[in-house]
N, C-alpha and C positions, 0 to 999 in steps of 0.2 A: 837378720833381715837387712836388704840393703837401705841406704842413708834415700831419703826422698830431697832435693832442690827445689823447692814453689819460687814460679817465676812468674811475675804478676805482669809485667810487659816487655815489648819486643826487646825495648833499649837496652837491658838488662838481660837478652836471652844470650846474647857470647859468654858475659860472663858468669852466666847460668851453666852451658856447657863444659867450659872449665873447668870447674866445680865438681858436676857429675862426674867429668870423668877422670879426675883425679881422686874419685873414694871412690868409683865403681858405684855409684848412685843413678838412680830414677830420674826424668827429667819431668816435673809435672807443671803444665803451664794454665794459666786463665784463660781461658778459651775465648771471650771475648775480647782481648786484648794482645792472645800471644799465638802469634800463627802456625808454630811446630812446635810439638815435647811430643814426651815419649807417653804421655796423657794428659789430655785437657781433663779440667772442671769447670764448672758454671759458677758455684758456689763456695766461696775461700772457706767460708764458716763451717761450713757440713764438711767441704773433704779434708780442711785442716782435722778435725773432731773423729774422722775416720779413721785415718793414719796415727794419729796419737791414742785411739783403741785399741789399734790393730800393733801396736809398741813398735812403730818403726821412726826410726833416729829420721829429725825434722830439719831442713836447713832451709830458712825462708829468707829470702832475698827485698827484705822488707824493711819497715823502722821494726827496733825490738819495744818500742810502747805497744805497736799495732796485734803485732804477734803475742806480747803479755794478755791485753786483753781480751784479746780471743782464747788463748788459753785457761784463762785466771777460774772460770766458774769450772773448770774441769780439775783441778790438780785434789790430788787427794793422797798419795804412797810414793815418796823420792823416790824409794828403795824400788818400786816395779816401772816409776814413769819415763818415758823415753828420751831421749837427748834431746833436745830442742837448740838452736845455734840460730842467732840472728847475722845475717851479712848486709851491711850498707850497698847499695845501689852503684857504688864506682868501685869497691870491693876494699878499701880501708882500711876497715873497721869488722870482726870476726867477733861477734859474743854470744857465748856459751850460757844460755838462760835457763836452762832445766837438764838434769843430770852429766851435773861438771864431776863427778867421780865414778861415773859409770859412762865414760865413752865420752864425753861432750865436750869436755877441755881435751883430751888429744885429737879427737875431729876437730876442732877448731883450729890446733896449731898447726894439722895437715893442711888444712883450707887457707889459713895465712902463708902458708910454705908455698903454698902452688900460685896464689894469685898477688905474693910481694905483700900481702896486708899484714894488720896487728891482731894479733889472738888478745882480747881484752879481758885475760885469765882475773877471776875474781875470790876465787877459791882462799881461805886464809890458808888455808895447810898446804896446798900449791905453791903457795909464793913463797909460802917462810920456811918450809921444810924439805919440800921439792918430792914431795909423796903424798899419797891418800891413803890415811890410814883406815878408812870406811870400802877404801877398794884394792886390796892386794892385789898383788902381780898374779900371772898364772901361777899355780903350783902351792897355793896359800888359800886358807879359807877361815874368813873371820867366824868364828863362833858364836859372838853375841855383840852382834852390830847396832843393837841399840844403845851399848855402850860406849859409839865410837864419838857423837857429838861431846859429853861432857870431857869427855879424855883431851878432846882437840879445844876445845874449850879452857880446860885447866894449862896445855903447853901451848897456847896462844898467848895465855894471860902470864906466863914465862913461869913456869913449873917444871921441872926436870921429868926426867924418864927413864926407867931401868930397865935394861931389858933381860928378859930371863929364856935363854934358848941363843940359836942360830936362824938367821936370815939375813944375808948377806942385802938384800934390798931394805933394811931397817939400819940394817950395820952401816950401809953407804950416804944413809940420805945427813938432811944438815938437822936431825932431831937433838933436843941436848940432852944427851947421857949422860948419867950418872949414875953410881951405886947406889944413892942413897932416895933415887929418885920420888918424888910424892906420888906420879901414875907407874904402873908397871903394863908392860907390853911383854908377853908371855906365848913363845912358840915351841908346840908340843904336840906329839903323836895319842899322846895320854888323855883320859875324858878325865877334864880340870872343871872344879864348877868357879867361877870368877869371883874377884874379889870388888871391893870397892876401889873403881878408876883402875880396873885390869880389861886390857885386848888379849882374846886369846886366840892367836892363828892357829892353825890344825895344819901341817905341810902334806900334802898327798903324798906322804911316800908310804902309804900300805897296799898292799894285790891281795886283793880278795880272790883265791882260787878256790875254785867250785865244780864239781862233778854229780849227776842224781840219775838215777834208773829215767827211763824213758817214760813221759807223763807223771810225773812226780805231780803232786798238789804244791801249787807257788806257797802254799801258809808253813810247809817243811820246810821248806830250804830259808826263807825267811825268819824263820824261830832259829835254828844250827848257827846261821850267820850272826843274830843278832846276840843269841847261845855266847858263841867262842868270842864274838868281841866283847861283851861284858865280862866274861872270866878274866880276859886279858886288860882288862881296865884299859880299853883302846876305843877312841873316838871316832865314830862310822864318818868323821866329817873332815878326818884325816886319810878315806878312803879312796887311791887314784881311777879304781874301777873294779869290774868282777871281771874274771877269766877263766876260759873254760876250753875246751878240746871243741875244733869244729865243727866235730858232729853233732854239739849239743847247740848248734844257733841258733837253731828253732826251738829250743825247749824254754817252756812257759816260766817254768818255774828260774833258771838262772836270770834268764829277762825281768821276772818278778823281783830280784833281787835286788838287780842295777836301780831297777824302778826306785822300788823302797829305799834306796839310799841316795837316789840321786844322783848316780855315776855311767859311765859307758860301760855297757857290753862289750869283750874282744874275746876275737878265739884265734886260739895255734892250733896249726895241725901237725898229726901227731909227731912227724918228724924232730918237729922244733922241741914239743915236750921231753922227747925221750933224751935229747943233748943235754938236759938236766939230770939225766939217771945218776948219774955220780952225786948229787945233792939231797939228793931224795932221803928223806927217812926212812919213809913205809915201805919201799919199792913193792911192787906186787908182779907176779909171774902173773897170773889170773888177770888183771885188767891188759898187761901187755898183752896177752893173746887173745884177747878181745877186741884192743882198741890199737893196738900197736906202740903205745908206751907203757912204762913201768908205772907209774902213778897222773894221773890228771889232774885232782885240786894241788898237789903239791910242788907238781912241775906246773902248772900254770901260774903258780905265784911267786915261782923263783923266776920263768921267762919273764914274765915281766916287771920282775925287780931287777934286770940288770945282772952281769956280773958280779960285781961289788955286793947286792943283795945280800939276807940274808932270810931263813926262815926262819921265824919268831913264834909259830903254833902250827905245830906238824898236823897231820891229819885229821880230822874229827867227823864223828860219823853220826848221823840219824839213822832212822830207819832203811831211805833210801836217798840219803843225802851227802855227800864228804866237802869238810872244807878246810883251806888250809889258810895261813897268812905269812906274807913276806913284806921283810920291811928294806928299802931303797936306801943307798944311801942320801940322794936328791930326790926332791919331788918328781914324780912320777908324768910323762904326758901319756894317758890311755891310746888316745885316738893317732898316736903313732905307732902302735904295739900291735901285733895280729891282723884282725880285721874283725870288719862290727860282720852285724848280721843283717847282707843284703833285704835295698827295699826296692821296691816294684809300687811307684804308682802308676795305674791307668787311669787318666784322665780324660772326658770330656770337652774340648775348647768349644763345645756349640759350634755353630756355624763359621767362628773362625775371628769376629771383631771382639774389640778388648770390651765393648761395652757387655757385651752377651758372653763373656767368661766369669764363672763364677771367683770369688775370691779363695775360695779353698782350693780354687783349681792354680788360681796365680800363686799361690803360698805354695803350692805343693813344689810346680816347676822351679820357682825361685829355691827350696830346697836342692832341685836334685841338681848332682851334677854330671849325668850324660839324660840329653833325648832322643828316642826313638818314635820313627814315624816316617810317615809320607813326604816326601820333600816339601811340597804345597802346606799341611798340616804344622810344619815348623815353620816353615818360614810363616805364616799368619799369626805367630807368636812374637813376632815383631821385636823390639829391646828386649823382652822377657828371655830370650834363649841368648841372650849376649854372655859371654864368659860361659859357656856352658859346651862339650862336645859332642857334635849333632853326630846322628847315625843314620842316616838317609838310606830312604828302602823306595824304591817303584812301586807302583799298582800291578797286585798280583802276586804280591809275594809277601803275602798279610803272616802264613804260617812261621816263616822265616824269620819276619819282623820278631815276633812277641818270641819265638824262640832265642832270639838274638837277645832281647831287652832282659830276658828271665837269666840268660848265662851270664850277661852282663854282671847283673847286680846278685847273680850269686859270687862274684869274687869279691863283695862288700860294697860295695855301689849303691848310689842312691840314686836311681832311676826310674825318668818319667817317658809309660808309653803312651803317647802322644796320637787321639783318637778326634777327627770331627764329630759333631753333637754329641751323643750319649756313648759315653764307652759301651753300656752293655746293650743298645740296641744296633745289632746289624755291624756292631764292630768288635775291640781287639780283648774286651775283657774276655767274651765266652772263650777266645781261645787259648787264652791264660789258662783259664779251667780245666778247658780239657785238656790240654797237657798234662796239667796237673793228675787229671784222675784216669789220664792213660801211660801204660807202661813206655808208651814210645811215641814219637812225633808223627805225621804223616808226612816229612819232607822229604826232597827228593835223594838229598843221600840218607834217608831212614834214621838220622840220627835223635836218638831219646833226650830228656833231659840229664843233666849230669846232677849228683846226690846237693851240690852244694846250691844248686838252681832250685831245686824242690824245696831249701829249705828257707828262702827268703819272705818276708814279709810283702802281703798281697796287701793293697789299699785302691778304691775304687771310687771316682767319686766321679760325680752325677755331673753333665752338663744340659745344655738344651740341646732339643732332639731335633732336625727338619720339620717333623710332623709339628712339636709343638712351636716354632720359628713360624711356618708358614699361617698357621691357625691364626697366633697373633697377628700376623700382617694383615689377612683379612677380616680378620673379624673374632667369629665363635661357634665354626663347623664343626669342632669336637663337644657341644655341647652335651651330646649325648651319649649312647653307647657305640664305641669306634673299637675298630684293629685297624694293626698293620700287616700288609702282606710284602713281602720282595717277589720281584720279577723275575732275577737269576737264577737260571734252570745250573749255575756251575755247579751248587752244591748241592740242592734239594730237586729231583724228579719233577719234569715237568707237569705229570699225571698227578702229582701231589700239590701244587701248587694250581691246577685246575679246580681240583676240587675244595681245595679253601675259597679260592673267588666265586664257584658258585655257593659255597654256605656261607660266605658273607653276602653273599648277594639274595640268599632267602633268609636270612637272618634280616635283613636289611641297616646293616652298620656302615656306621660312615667307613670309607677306607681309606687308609693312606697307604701309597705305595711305593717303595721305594726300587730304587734299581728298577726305573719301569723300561727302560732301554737299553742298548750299546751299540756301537759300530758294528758289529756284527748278529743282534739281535734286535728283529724292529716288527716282530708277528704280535710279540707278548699280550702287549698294551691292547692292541688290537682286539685278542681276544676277551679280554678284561673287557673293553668296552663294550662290545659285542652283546658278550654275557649278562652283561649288568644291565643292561638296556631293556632285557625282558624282565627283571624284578623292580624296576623304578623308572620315573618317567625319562623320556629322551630328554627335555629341559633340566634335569637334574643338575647342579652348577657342580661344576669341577674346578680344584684351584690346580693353577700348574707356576708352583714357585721356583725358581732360580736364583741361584748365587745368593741366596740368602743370608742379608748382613755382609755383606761383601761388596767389592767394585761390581755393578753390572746387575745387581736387583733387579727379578722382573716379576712382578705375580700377576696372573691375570686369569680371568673367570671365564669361563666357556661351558655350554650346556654341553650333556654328555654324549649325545647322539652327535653332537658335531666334533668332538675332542677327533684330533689330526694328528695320528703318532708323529708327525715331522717337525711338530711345535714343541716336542718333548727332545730334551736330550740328558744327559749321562748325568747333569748336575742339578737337576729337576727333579723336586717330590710332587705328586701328583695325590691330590686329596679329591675323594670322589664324595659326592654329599650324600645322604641315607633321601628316602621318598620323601621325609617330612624337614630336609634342609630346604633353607629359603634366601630370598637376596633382600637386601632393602637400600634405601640408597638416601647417605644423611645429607643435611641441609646444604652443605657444602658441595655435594654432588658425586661424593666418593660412594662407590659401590662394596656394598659388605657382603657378606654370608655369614649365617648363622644356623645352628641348628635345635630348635627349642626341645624342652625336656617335658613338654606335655602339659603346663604348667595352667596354659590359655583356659583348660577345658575345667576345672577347679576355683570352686569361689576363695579359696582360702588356701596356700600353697606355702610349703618348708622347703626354705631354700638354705643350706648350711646350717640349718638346727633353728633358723630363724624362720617367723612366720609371716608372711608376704600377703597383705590382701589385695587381691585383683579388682 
């Protein structure tokens, strides 16, 4: 996640900006104090307490007593809690207060490096050894890190250390070695159970290759995997990742695997595997003319051990399962190796401002790194889309878009399609779908999805809707039972969409409308009100909201027999109230609507499972 900056006033905000954009960090300011960031708050307490749940690395531009204390009733697990870094006010002084071995002491020496200050490094193992042996480099993974306080404890207090293996980052540092040492530090591919004052680093250099029939149960390939690395007395904690042939990126079960171990998915296709046919044990004529290599778990785990590699447990089979291991001569990086298995989120921004975006929708896009969308739609994502490669689509060429965004992120991409309010009302998820569950596109060069787009990970998450934006502006005209209708005769029959507005109109449900106009369509509405006029009164209040949550808010109430298609245009939901919608109008003077639930006519009334006496 990126580094957040809290900047509590103006005087302070250059060297706020600095800051930010020397780690690719958030800018978040005190709203009553600091006139631009990249998000105000009102409350330092609450949104400090947010961001340190939400684990993202904290850099507060403040005294570090202020900051201690505001943190102090929350700290509970070093090991999960986020970096926290105090900066003095003229920029100084850099101290690293909460997770200096997980990120905090090199963020800090960044942030001295860029603004001429002192990294006020505190760390005992930092200063006297010039390593943390509680946080290995990449390519290392501590085994029993509860073991790593007394170890650093004992070579603080001037006790030697032996080390048993190769790591050239333990070889280099200023620790004191010795043969005979009283702690031993132990680096190995092997499952070692630890001794008393033993670290035992696991190096990534295993590939877990994996091949399973199509919908395999994820609990088979899981037993196989965990099977052959127990025979092999090999530690799943020494594993660089699982690898598998591309056709299998969608399959649950190899996904299931990375899961249960903790490591990345990556797939080669098959070209890549078969350059390994000369290494192969098994080779097999039958899967090459299948899949177009000679072996899959076999060659997947020499591809990604490198030349040098080697493989250490040839094929092994379950029922519908085969898996192989290779071992690197260096630690292994997965997530340069192949490609993951393309993600596709479609998200919701609501109406467009950061207050009314949900945070799994800001998580998501901070994830991806290409967005697709409306040009207006991104750019309303404001610093969120910053470092990120936008793919700008016009109005009107919605199909294109989501076909675009799904081939994207079938070449391994982590991709957000970028939707106003509710991705699946009236926008881009339904057509994710139906692509999906149709053989081919509706576009105008007819072209289908491609096999590697079909197979990416779909994620869809909710925003606010117009309907439900406008409702709350005025009040509570969805109180009761409501639909939506659209106006746009593009996609659905005008005759079709007549005849919903009359049965919502003898239903008598509130409606929201959307697409009630265009430049070129201006009968629609017209008839809508027309219609509606005979099943509820001509005072019926209608809301007609605009630019909602954006520059240029407008919502205003008008009875329905006087609604004026010319008052409506393109960026306008139009909410028509049911017979028993009404207005009231609070002490202040501001005019609501609301729509009651029947409630009035009942001495005693259940309101959310609670009971209400009148």
């Amino acid at each position: 996640m990126n580094p957040v900056v809290l900047v509590l006033s103006n005087a302070a905000l250059p060297l706020a900006r600095r800051i930010a954009e020397s780690i690719n960090g958030e800018l978040h300011g005190a709203a009553a104090r600091v006139e631009d960031a990249d998000r105000l708050f009102d409350n330092l307490s609450d949104h400090l307490m947010h961001l340190f749940d939400q684990g993202r690395p904290i850099i507060g531009l403040m005294a570090s007593g202020a900051l201690i204390r505001l943190l102090a009733p929350h700290l509970k697990d070093k090991l999960t809690e986020p970096s926290v870094v105090a900066v003095s006010d003229d920029g100084s002084s850099v101290v690293p207060l909460l997770g200096g071995h997980h990120g905090a002491n090199d963020l800090a020496r960044q942030i001295a490096s860029a603004i001429d200050g002192h990294a006020a490094i505190t760390t005992a193992g930092d200063l006297r050894f010039g390593v943390a042996l509680d946080m290995p480099p990449a390519g290392y993974v501590l085994v029993n890190g509860d073991a790593a306080k007394p170890v650093m404890a004992e070579l603080v207090a001037g006790r030697t250390a032996r080390l048993n293996g190769k790591a050239p980052w333990l070889e280099t540092a200023r620790l004191p070695l010795a043969r005979d040492g009283a702690v031993c530090l132990t680096v190995t591919e092997k499952r070692r159970t630890p001794e008393n004052l033993e670290l035992v680093y696991a190096p990534t250099v295993l590939s877990l290759g994996m091949g399973c029939e199509r919908g395999t149960e994820p609990a088979e390939a899981i037993a196989l995997a965990q099977r052959v690395l127990d025979e092999a007395d090999l530690s799943p904690r020494a594993l660089s990742g699982v690898y598998s042939i591309d056709l299998k990126a969608d399959e649950r079960a190899i996904q299931a695997v990375a899961d249960h171990f903790g490591v990345p998915a990556r797939f080669f296709d098959a070209a890549r595997l078969e350059a390994e046919a000369d290494r192969l044990e098994t080779p097999s004529a039958i899967v090459f003319a299948e899949v177009g290599c000679h072996g899959v778990a076999e060659g997947a785990a020499l591809a990604a051990s490198g030349g040098d590699g080697a493989l250490i447990v040839a094929k092994q089979k379950s029922k519908r399962v085969t898996c192989a291991i290779a071992r690197a001569v260096q630690p292994v990086d997965a997530l340069s190796l192949g490609r993951a298995r393309g993600k596709l989120f479609i998200v919701g921004i609501g109406p467009g401002s950061q207050a009314w975006r949900s945070p799994e929708v800001s998580s998501m896009v901070q994830q991806s790194s290409d967005l697709v969308g409306y040009s207006l739609y991104l750019d309303l994502l404001g610093p969120l889309a910053d470092g990120k490669q936008r793919h700008d689509f016009d109005l009107g060429k919605e199909e294109a878009r989501v076909h675009h965004a799904m081939e994207l992120a079938g070449t391994g991409r982590t991709v957000a399609l970028v939707c106003s309010g509710d991705a699946g009302i009236y926008a881009m998820a339904t057509l994710a779908f139906e692509l999906l569950d149709k053989g081919r596109a509706k576009l105008e060069d007819d072209a289908g999805l491609s096999d590697a787009a079909r197979r990416v990970e779909l994620v869809v998450s909710p925003g606010i809707s117009a309907l439900q934006a406008a409702a709350a502006r005025i009040g509570a005209p969805l109180g009761h039972d409501f639909c939506t209708i659209s106006l746009s005769d593009l996609l659905t029959p005008w005759p079709d969409i007549q005849r919903r507005i009359k049965a919502a109109g003898e239903g008598d449900f509130v409606i929201a409308f959307y697409n009630p106009v265009s430049r070129r369509r201006r009968t629609q509405l017209a008839y809508a009100r027309d219609e509606l006029v005979k099943y509820r009164p001509a005072d019926t209040p209608v809301i007609l909201a605009t630019n909602l949550g954006r520059t240029g808010e407008q919502v205003r109430v008008v009875p329905l027999g006087g609604l004026n298609v010319d008052d409506v245009d393109m960026l306008t939901v139009v909410i028509v109230g049911s017979s028993q919608s009404r207005t009231v109008t609070s002490g202040d003077g501001k005019q609501w609507v609301y729509t009651p639930r029947g409630y009035a006519a009942k001495s005693d009334s259940v309101i959310d499972g609670k009971v209400a006496a009148q």
